[in-house]
C-alpha positions as CSV (number, residue, x, y, z in Angstrom):
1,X,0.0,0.0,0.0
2,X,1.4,3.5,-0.9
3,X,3.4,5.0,1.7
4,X,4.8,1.2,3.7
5,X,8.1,1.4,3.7
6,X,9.8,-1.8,2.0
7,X,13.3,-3.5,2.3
8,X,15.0,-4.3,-0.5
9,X,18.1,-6.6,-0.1
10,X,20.4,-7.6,-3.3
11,X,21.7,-10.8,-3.3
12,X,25.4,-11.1,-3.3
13,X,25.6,-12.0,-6.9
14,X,23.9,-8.6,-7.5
15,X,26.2,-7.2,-4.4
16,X,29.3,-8.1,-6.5
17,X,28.7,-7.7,-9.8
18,X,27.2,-3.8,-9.2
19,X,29.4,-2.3,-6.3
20,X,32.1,0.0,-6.3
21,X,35.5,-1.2,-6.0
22,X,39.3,-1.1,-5.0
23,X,41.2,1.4,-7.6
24,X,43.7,-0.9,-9.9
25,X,47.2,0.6,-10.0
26,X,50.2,0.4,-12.0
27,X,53.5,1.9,-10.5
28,X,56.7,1.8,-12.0
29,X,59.8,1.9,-9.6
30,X,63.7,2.8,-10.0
31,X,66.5,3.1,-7.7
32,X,70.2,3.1,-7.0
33,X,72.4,1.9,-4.6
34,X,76.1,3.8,-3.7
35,X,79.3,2.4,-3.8
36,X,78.6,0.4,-0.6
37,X,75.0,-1.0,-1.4
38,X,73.1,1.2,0.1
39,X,70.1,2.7,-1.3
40,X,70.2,6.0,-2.8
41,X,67.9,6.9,-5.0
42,X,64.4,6.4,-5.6
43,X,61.4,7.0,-7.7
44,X,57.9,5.8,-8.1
45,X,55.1,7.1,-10.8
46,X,52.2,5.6,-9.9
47,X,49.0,5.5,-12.4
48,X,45.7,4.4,-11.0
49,X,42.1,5.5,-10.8
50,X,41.2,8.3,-8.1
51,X,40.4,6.5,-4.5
52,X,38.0,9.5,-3.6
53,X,34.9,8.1,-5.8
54,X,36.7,8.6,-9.2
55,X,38.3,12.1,-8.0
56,X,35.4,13.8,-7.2
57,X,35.8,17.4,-6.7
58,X,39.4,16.9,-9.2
59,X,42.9,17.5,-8.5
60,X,45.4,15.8,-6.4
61,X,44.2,12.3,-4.4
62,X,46.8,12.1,-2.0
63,X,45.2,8.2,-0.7
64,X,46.2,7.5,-4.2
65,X,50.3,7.6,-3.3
66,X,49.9,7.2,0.2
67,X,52.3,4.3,1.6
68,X,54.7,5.6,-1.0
69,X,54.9,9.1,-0.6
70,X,54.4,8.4,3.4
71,X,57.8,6.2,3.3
72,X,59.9,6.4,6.5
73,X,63.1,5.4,4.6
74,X,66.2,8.4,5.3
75,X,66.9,7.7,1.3
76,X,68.2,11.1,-0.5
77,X,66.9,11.2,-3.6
78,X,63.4,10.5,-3.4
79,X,60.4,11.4,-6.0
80,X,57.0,10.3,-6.3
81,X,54.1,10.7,-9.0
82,X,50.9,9.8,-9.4
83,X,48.8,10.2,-12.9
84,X,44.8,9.8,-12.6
85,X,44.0,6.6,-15.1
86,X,40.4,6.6,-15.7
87,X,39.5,3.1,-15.9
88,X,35.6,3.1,-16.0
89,X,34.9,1.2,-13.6
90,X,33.6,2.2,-10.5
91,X,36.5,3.0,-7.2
92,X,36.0,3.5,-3.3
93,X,37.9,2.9,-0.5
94,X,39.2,-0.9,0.6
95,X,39.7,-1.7,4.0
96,X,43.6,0.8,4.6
97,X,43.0,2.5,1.5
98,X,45.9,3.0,-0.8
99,X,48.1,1.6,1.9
100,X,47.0,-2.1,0.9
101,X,48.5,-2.0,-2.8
102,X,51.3,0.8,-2.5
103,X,53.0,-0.8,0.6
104,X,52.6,-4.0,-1.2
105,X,54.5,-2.3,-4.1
106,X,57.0,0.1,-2.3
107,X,57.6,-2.6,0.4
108,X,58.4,-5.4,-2.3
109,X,60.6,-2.9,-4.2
110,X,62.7,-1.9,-0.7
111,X,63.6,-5.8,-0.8
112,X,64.9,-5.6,-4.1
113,X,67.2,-2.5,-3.4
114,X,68.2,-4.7,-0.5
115,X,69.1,-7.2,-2.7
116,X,70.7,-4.9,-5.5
117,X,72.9,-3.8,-2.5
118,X,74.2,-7.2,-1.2
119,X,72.3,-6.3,1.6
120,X,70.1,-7.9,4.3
121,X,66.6,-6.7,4.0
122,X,66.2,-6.1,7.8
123,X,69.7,-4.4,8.3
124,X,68.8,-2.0,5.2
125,X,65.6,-1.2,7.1
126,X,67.6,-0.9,10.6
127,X,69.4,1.8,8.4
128,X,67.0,3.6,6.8
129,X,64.8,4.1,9.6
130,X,67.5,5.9,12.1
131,X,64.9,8.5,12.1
132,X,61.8,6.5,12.5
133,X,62.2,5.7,16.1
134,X,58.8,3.9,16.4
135,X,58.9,1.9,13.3
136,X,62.3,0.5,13.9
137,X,61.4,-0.5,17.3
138,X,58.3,-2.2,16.4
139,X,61.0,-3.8,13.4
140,X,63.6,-4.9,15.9
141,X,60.9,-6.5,18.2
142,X,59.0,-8.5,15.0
143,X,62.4,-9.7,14.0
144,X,63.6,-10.9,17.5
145,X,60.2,-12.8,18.1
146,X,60.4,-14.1,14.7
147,X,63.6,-15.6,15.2
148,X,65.4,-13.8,11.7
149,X,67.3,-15.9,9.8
150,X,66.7,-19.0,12.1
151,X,63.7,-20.6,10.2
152,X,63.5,-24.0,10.4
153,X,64.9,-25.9,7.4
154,X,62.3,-25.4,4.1
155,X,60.9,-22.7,5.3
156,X,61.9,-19.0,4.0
157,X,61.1,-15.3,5.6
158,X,60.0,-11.8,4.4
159,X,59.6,-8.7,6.3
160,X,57.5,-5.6,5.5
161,X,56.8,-2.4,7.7
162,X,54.3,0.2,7.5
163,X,53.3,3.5,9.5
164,X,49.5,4.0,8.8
165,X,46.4,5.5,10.2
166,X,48.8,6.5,13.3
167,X,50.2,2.9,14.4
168,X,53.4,1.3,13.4
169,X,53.2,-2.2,12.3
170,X,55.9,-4.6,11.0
171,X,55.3,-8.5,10.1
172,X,57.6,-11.6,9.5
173,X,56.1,-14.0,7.2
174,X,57.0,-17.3,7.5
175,X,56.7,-19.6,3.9
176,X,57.4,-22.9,2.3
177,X,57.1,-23.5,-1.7
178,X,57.0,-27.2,-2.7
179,X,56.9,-28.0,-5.8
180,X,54.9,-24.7,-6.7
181,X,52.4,-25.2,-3.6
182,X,52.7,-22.1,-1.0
183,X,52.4,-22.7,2.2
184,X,52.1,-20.2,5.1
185,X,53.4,-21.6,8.3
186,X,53.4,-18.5,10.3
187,X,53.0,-14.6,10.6
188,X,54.6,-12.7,13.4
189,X,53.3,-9.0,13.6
190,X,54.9,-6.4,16.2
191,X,52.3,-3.0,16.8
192,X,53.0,0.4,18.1
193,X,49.1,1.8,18.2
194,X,50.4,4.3,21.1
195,X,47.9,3.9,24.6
196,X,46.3,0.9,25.3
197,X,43.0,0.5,26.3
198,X,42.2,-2.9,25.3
199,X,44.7,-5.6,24.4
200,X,42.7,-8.3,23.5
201,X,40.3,-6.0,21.3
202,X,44.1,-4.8,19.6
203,X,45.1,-8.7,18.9
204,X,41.3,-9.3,17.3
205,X,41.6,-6.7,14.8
206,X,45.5,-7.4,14.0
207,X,44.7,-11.0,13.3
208,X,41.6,-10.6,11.4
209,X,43.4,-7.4,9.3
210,X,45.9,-10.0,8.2
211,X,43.0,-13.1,7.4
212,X,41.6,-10.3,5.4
213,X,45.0,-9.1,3.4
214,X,45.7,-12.7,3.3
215,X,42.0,-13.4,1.0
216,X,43.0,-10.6,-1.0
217,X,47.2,-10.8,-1.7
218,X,46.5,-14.5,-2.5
219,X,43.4,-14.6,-4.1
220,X,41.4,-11.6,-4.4
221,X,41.0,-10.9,-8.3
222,X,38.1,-9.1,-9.6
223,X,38.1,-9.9,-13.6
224,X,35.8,-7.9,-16.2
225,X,34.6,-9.1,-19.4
226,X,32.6,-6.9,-21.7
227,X,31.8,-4.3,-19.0
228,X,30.4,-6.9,-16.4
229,X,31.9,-8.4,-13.4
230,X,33.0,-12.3,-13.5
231,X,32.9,-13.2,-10.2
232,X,29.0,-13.2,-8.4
233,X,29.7,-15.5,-5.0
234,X,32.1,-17.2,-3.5
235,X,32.7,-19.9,-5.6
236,X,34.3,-18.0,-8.0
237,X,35.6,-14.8,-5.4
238,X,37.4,-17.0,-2.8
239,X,38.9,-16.4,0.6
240,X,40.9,-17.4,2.8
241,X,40.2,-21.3,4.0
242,X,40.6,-22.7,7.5
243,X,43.1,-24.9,6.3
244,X,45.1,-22.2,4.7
245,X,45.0,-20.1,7.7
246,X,48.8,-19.1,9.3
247,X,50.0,-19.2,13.3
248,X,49.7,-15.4,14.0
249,X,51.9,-14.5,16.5
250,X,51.2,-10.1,17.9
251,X,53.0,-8.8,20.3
252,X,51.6,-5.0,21.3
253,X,54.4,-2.8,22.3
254,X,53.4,-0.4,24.9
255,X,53.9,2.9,24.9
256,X,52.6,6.6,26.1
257,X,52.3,7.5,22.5
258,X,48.8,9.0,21.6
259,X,46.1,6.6,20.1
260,X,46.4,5.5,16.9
261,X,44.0,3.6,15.2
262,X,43.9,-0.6,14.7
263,X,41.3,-2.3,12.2
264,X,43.5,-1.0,9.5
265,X,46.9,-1.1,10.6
266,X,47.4,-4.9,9.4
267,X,46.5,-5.1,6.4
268,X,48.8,-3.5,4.3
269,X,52.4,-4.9,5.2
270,X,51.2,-8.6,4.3
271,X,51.1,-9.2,1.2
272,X,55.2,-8.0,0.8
273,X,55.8,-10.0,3.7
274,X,54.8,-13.1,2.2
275,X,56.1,-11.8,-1.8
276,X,59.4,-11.5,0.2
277,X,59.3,-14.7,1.2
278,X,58.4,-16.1,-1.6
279,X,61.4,-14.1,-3.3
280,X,63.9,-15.8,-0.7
281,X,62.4,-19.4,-1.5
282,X,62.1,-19.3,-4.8
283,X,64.7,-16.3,-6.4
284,X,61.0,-14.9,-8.4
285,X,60.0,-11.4,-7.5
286,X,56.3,-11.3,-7.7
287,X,55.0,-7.7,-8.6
288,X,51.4,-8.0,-9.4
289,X,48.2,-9.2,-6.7
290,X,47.2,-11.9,-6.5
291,X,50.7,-13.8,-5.2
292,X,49.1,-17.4,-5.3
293,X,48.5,-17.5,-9.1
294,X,52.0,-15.9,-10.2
295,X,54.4,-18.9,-8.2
């Protein structure tokens, strides 16, 4: 009857195939090392759709660099540039933003100055980030619980870091790769999110941001043919399975440090941990999401 208000609820087929989604993005890195291996130089010129609804009210998207042009790194020479790509296709914000693919890109790429250098990827860091007190110490502690260097025999480490939404988060990912098969044995994640006011509330959202960058870094592809969306449920969009799930290991590291925030926080460094370990166990640099399909 005119006027009764109705609900309407899509089902996730519809949900999928008509919603907005996470901007794709192309960035193409270079860098240098000096006489001694350490890194130098670098650039990054990033081309992706705007994150701000497809750049609604124009000009510059800064979500659309951040975890790039946010970088920690004491490295001299440093440029970034980001070029709006107009896809078509509709773009909003992902659970940590631009943070989930750029640290997955700059993060993957500090590995492989660390490797152009002769260097060890956690001692370049240590470096780098003389003037990053927080982030190193959350580094030092992920490495030390970790047990760097000391995995047990077929198994192979990455690390990644990350300063976002005001906490600073750094992850060891622990990884096997028989004969093409990944396996994640374990994730250690160190977090500096400033006061505490709940602990086990802090542990819930860090393991459940990295079950969620998991899904997406290994299998989280959204394919479009002729203007329509592939994938309709979960039978062709999967996630993360209960089998395939990782020891997570946090340790919170207290400090008098404002507030920062949490459900976010985890997510982006994941996916270059475990493209770092996959680069130490197999000697194949994986630069596109998702990792699982690329091995």
């Amino acid at each position: 009857m005119p006027g009764t208000p109705i609900k309407l609820t899509w089902t996730r087929e519809d949900d999928m195939q008509h919603d907005l989604y996470r901007p794709a993005s192309y960035v193409k890195f270079a860098g240098a090392v000096d006489a001694e291996g350490w890194p130098l130089a670098l650039s990054a010129r990033v081309a992706c759709p705007s994150f701000m609804g497809g750049g609604r009210g124009g000009g510059f998207d800064s979500t659309a660099v951040e975890g790039i042009h946010t970088l920690e790194y004491s490295i001299p020479n440093f440029y970034v540039d980001w070029r709006k790509a107009d896809a078509g296709i509709p773009t909003t914000f992902w659970r940590a933003v631009g943070y989930t693919q750029n640290t997955f890109f700059a993060e993957s790429f500090m590995d492989e100055l660390a490797a152009a250098g002769g260097k060890d990827p956690v001692e370049m860091r240590r470096r780098l980030l003389a003037k990053s007190p927080r982030l190193l110490n959350v580094l030092n502690v992920v490495v030390e619980r970790a047990g760097w260097g000391k995995a047990p025999a077929g198994h192979y480490q990455g690390v990644a870091v990350v300063n976002n939404i005001g906490s600073f988060t750094a992850q060891v990912a622990e990884v096997s790769v028989v004969n093409g098969k990944l396996k994640i044995h374990r994730v250690v994640c160190a977090v500096d999110c400033g006061h505490i006011v709940n602990p086990a509330i802090i542990t819930q959202q860090i393991e459940s941001g990295i079950v969620y960058g998991l899904s997406a870094a290994l299998k989280g592809a959204i394919t479009i043919d002729k203007g329509r969306v592939q994938q309709g449920n979960f039978n062709t969009y999967d996630v993360l399975r209960i089998d395939e799930m990782p020891r997570i290991d946090v340790h919170i590291v207290e400090t008098d440090n404002n507030p920062g925030g949490i459900g976010e926080a985890s997510v982006p460094p994941i996916a270059p941990a475990i493209a770092n370990a996959i680069f130490a166990a197999t000697g194949k640099r994986l630069r596109k999401l998702p990792l699982k399909e690329l091995i």
